[in-house]
SERO-124956 format. One record per residue (C-alpha): residue in three letters; x negated, y negated, z negated. Coordinates in steps of 0.001 Angstrom, whole numbers, plus 500000, padded with zeros to 6 digits. Example, Ala and Ser with C-alpha at 12.3 -4.5 7.8 and 13.67 -1.06 7.14 Angstrom:
2
+------+--------+--------+--------+
! type !     xx !     yy !     zz !
+------+--------+--------+--------+
!  ALA ! 487700 ! 504500 ! 492200 !
!  SER ! 486330 ! 501060 ! 492860 !
+------+--------+--------+--------+
***
This chain:
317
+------+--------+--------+--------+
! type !     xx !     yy !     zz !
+------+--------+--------+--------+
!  UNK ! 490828 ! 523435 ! 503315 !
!  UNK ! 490420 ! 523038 ! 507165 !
!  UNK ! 487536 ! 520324 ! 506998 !
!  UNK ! 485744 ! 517476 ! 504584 !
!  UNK ! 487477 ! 514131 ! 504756 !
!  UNK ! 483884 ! 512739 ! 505854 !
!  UNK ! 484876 ! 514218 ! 509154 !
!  UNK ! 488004 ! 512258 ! 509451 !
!  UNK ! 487256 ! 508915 ! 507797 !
!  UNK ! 484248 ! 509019 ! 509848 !
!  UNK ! 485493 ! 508925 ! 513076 !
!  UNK ! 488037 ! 505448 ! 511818 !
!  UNK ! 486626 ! 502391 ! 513208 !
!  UNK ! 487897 ! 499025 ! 511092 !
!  UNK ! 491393 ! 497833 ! 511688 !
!  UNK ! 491481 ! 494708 ! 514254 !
!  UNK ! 492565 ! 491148 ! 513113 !
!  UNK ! 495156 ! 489530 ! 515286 !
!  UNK ! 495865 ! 485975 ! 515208 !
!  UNK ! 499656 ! 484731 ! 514570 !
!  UNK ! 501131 ! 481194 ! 515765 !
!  UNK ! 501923 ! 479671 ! 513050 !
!  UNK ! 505415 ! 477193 ! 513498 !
!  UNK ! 506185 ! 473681 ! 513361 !
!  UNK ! 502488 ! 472742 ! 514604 !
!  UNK ! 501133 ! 473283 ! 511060 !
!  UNK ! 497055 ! 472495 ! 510986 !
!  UNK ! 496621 ! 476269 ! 509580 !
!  UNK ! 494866 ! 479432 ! 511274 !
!  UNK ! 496773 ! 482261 ! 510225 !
!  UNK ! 495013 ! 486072 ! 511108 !
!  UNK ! 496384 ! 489246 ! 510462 !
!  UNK ! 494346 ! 492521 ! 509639 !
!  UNK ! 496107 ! 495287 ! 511019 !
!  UNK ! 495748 ! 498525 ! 508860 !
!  UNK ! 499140 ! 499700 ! 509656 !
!  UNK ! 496833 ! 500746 ! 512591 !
!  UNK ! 494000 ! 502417 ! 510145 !
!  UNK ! 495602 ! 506177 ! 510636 !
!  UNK ! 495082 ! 509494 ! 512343 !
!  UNK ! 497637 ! 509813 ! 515429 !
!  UNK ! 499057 ! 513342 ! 513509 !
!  UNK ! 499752 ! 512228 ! 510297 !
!  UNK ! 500747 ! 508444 ! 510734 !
!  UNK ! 502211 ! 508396 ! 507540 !
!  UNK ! 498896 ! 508417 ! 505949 !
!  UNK ! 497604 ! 504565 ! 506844 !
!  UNK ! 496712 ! 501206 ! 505353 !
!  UNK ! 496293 ! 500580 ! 502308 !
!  UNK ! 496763 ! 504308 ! 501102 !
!  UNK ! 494207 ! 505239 ! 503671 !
!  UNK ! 491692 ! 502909 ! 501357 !
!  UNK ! 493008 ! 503776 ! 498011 !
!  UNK ! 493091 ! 507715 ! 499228 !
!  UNK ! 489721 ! 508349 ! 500959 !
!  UNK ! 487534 ! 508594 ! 498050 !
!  UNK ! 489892 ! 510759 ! 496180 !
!  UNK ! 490103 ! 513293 ! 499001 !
!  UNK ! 485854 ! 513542 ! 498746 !
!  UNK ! 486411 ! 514240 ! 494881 !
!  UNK ! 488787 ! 516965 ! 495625 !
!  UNK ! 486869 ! 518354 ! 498048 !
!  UNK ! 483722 ! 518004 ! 496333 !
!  UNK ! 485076 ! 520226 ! 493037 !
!  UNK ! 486747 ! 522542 ! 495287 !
!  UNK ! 490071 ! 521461 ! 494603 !
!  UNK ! 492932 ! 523343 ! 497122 !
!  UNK ! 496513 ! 521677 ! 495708 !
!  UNK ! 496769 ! 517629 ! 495476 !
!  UNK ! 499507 ! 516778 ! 493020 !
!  UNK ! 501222 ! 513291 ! 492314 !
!  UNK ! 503695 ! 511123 ! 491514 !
!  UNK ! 506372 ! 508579 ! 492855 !
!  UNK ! 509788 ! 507454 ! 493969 !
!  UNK ! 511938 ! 508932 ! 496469 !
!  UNK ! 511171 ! 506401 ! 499258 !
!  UNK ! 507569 ! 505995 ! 498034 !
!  UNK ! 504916 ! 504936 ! 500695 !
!  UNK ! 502085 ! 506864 ! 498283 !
!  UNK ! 503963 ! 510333 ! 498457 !
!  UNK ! 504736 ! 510019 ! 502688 !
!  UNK ! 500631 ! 509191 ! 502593 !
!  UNK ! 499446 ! 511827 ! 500094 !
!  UNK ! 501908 ! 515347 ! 502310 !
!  UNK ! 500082 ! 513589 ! 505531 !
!  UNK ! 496852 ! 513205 ! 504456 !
!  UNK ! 497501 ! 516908 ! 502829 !
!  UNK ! 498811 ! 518572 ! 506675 !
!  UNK ! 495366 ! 516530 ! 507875 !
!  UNK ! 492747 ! 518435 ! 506053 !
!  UNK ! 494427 ! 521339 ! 504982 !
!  UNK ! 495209 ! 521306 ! 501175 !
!  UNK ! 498378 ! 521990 ! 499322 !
!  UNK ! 500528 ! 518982 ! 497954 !
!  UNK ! 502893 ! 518710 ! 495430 !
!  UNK ! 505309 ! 515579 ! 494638 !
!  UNK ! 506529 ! 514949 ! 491506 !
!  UNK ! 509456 ! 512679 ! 491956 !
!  UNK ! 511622 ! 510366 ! 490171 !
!  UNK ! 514898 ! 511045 ! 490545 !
!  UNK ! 517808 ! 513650 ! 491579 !
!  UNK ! 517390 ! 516407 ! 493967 !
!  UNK ! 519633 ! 515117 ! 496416 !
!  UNK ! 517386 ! 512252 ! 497175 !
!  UNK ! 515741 ! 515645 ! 498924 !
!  UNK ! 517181 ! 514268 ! 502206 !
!  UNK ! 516072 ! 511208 ! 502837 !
!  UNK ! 513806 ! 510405 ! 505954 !
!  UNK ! 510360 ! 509938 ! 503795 !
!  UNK ! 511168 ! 512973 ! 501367 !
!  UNK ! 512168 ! 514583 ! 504478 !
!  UNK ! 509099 ! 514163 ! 506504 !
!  UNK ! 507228 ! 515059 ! 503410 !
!  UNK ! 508297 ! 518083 ! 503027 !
!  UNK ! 507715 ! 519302 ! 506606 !
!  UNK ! 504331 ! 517984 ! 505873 !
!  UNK ! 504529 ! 520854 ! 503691 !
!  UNK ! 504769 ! 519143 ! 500821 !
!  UNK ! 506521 ! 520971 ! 497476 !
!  UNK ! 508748 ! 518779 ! 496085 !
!  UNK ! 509937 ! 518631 ! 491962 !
!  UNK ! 512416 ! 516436 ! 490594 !
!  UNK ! 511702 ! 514583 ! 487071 !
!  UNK ! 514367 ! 512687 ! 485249 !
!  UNK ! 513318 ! 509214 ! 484721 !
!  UNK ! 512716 ! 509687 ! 481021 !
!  UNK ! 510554 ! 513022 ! 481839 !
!  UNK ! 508901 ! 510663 ! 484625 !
!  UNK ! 507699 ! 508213 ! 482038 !
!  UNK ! 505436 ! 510971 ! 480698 !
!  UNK ! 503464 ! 511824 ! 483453 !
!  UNK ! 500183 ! 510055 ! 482230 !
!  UNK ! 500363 ! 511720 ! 478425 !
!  UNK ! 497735 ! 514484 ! 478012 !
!  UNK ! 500122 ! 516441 ! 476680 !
!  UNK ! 502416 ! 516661 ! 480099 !
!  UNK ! 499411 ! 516615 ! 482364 !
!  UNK ! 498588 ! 520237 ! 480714 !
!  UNK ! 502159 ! 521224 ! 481032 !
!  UNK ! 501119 ! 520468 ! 484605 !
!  UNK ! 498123 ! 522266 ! 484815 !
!  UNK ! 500316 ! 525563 ! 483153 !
!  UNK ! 503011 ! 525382 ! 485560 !
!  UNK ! 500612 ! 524502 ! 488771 !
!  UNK ! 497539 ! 525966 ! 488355 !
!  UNK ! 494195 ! 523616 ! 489197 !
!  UNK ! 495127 ! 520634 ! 490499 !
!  UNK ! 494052 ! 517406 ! 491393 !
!  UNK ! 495913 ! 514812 ! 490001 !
!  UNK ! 496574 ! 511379 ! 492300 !
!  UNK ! 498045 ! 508428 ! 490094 !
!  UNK ! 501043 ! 506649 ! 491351 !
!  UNK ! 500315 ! 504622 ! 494038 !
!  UNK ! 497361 ! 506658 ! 494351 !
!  UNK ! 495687 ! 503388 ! 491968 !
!  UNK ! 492224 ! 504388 ! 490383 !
!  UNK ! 488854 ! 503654 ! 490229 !
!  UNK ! 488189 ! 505953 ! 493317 !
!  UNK ! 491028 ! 503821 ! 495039 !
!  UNK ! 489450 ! 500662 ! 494037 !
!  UNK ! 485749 ! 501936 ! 495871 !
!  UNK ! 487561 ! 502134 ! 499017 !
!  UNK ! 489766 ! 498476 ! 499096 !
!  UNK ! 486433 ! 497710 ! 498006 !
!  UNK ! 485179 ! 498605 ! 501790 !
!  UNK ! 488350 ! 496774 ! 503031 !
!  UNK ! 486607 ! 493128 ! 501807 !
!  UNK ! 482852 ! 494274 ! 502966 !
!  UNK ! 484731 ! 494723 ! 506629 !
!  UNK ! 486791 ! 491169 ! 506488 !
!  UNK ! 483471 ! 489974 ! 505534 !
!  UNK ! 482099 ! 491687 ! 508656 !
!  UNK ! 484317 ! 490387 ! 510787 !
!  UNK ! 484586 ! 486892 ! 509603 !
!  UNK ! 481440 ! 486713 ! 511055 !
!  UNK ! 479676 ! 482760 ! 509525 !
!  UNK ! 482715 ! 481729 ! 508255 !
!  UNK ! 485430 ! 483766 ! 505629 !
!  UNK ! 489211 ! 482773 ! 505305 !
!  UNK ! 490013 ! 480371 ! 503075 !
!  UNK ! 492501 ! 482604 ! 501326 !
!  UNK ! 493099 ! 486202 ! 501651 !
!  UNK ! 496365 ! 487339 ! 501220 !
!  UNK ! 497739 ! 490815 ! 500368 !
!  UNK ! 501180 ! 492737 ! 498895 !
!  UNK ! 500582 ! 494234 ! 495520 !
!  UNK ! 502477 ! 497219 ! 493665 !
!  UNK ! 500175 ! 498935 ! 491291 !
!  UNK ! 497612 ! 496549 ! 491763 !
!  UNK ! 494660 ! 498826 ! 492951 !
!  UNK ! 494404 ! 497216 ! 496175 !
!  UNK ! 494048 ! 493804 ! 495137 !
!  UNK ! 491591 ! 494734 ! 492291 !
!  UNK ! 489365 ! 496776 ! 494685 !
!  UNK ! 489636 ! 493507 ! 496904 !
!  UNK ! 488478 ! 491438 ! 493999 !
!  UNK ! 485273 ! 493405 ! 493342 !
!  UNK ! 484914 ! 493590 ! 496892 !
!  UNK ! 485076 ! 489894 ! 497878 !
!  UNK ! 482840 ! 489058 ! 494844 !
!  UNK ! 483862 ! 485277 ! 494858 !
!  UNK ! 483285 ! 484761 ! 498193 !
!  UNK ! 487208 ! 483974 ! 499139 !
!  UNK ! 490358 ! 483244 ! 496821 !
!  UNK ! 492563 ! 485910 ! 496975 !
!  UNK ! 496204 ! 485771 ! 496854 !
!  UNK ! 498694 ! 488697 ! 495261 !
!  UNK ! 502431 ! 489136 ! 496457 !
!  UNK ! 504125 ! 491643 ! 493820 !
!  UNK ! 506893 ! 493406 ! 495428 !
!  UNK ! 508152 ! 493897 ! 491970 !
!  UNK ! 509678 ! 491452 ! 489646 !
!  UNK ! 508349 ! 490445 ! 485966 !
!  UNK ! 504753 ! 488980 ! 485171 !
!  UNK ! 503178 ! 492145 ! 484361 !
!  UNK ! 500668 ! 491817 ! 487972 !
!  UNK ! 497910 ! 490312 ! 486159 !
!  UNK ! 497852 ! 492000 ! 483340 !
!  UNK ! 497847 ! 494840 ! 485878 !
!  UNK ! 494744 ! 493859 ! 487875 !
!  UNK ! 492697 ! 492979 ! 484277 !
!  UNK ! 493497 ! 496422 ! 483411 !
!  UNK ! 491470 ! 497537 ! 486229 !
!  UNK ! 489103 ! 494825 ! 486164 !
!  UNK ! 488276 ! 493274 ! 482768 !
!  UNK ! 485629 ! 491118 ! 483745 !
!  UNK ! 487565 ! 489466 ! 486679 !
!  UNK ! 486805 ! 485693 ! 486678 !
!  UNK ! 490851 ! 484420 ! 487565 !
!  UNK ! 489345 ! 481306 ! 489032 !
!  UNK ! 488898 ! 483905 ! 492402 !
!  UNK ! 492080 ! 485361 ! 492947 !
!  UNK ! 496257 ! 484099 ! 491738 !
!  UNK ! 499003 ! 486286 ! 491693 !
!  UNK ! 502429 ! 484413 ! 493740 !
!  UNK ! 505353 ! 486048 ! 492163 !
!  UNK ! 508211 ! 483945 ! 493774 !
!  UNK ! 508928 ! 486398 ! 496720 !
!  UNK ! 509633 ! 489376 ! 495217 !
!  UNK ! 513303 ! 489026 ! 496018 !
!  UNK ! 514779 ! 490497 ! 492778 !
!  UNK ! 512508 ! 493355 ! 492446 !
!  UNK ! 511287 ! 496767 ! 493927 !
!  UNK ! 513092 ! 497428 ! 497158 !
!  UNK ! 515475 ! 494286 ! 496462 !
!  UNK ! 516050 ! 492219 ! 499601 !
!  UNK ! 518000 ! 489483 ! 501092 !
!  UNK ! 519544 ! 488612 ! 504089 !
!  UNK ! 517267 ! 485911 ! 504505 !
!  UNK ! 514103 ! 488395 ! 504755 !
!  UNK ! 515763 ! 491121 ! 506572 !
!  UNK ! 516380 ! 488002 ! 509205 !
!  UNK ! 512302 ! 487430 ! 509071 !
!  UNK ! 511233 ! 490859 ! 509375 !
!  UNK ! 513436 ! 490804 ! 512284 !
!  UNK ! 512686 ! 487896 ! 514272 !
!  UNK ! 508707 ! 488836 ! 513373 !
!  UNK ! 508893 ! 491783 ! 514995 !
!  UNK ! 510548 ! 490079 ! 518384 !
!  UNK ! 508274 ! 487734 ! 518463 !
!  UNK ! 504864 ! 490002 ! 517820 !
!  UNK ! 506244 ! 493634 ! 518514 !
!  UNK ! 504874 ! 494137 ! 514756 !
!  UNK ! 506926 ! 496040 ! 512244 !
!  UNK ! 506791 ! 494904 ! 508789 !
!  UNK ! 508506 ! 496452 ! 505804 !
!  UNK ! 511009 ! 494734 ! 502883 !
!  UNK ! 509482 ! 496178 ! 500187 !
!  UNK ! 505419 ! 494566 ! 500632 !
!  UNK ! 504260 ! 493600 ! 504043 !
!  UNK ! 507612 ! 491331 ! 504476 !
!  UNK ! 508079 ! 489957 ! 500964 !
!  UNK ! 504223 ! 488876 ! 501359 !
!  UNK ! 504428 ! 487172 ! 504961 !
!  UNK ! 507454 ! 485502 ! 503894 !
!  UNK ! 505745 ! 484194 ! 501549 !
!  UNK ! 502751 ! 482980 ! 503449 !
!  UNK ! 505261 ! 481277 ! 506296 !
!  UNK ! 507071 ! 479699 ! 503102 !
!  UNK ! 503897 ! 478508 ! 501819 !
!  UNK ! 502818 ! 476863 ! 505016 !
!  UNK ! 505742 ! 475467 ! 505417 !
!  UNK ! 505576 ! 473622 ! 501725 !
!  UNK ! 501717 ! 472349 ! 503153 !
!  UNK ! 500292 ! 474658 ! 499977 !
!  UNK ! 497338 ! 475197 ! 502284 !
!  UNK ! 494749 ! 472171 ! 502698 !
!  UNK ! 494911 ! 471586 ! 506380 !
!  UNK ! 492225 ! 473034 ! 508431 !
!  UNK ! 492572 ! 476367 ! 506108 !
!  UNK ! 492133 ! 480055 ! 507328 !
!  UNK ! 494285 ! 482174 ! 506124 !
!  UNK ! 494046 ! 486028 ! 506429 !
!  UNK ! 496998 ! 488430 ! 505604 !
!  UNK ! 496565 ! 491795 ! 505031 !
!  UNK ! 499255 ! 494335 ! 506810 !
!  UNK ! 498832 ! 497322 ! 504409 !
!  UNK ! 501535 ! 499301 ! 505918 !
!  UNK ! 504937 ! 500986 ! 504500 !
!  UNK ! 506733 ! 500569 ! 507459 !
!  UNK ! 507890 ! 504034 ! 507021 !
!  UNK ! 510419 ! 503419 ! 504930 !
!  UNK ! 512373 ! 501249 ! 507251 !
!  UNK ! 514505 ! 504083 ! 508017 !
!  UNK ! 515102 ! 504854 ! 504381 !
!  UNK ! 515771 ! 501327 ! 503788 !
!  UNK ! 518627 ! 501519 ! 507101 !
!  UNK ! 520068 ! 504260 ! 505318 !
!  UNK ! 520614 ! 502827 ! 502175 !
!  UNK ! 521743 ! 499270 ! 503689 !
!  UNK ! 524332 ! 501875 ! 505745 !
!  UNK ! 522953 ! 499887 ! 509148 !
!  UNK ! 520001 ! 500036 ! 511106 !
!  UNK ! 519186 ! 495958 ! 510090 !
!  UNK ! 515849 ! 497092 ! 510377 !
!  UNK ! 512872 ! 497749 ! 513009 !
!  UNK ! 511417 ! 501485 ! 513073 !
+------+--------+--------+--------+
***
């Protein structure tokens, strides 16, 4: 390994809050908290949310002397772009386990991962639904050699330490007075969990799943069993059909977003949730007067991915 993380994540001041007009002369102050601008300038890839949910990890690592990160995730996944960059960054070796077919291979995050010198392995979805049994995770350990192993997502309780940091430096910067409501994009549901513990109470906090079903809460209770539910709500009527699911009506938003702020936002999380936050305004779901902070967590990376499925560039890069 090159260096300690502590030499990077030291040098990262916090992630600047812009404020966004909100339309139709609604009595609302919305803010956004850039960390799609939390990265190093050589391995962009490796930002927002995963730059939380990965920083504590990367000490472990270090710390036991680990060489090769290994872990898990879909062929346009935000988590394995992060994990090859962060990987190039400090100097160990990565490996992706991916669900899917090889020819996926191609495709512009797989793509840049592997000249991030990432190895990549393709798992058929039923091998894929192993990869937390003991029993596969010593297959791994055979076939790899020491490894440490990042969940999907990158969601643990090391993850959850570092959103944790993400709340202290809202809190920071809210200076005498917090948002009303905090708002962020959930997949796993690490972030918003380490955002919980973080807030403590002090702010409601408000999930946007970018996949479809009920299963988000559950999901966050898993990581926190204790969490009172009067604090934080999950919204699950902008996930648009699911993972990667879309509409024209949201491509159309992420669109005229970025012409109007010259900020990218992505249709799998950061666009599903400001939809959602615009739609909400819109309905008055806010009490006038209200503050109300959205998190950018990144992911805009796979905008080009996304044009190349769509078969048109419909989206900013």
């Amino acid at each position: 390994m090159q260096q300690h993380p502590q030499q990077i994540f030291r040098t990262a001041g916090p992630s600047p809050l812009h404020s966004i007009e909100v339309p139709g002369g609604k009595d609302i102050t919305l803010l956004l908290k850039r960390e799609d601008l939390l990265y190093h300038p050589s391995a962009p890839e490796f930002c927002g949310n995963k730059w939380r949910k990965l920083k504590y990890n990367l000490y472990e690592a270090a710390d036991l002397g680990h060489e090769t990160l290994l872990t898990f995730g879909g062929a346009f996944s935000n988590h394995i772009a992060a994990v090859a960059a962060a990987g190039r960054l400090l100097g160990f070796r990565t490996i992706g386990l991916i669900r899917g077919e090889a020819d996926a291979a191609n495709n512009p995050t797989l793509a840049k991962a592997q000249d991030y010198g990432m190895e990549l392995h393709f798992l058929t979805r039923t091998m894929y639904r192993e990869k937390n049994d003991p029993a596969f995770r010593q297959k791994l350990t055979h076939q790899f050699g020491e490894v440490f192993i990042l969940p999907e997502g990158g969601s643990n309780e090391l993850a959850l330490k570092g959103c944790e940091e993400l709340a202290d430096e809202i809190v920071l910067q809210s200076g005498t007075k917090l948002p009303d409501v905090v708002c962020c994009a959930a997949g796993t549901g690490g972030t918003m969990a380490g955002l919980i513990r973080g807030f403590g109470g002090k702010t409601h906090l408000m999930g946007f799943p970018a996949l479809k079903g009920s299963f988000m809460t559950a999901a966050v209770q898993d990581f926190l069993p204790q969490a009172d539910p009067g604090n934080w709500s999950i919204n699950n009527d902008y996930h648009f059909g699911g993972y990667a699911k879309h509409s024209p009506q949201l491509i159309e938003f992420i669109r005229k977003f970025h012409q109007q702020h010259q900020i990218l936002l992505d249709p799998v999380y950061t666009g599903k949730m400001l939809f959602g936050v615009f739609n909400l305004i819109e309905k008055g779901h806010f009490a006038a007067g209200s503050t109300v902070l959205a998190i950018h967590s990144g992911g805009t990376q796979g905008n080009s991915g996304m044009n190349l499925r769509m078969g048109e560039k419909l989206l900013p890069e």
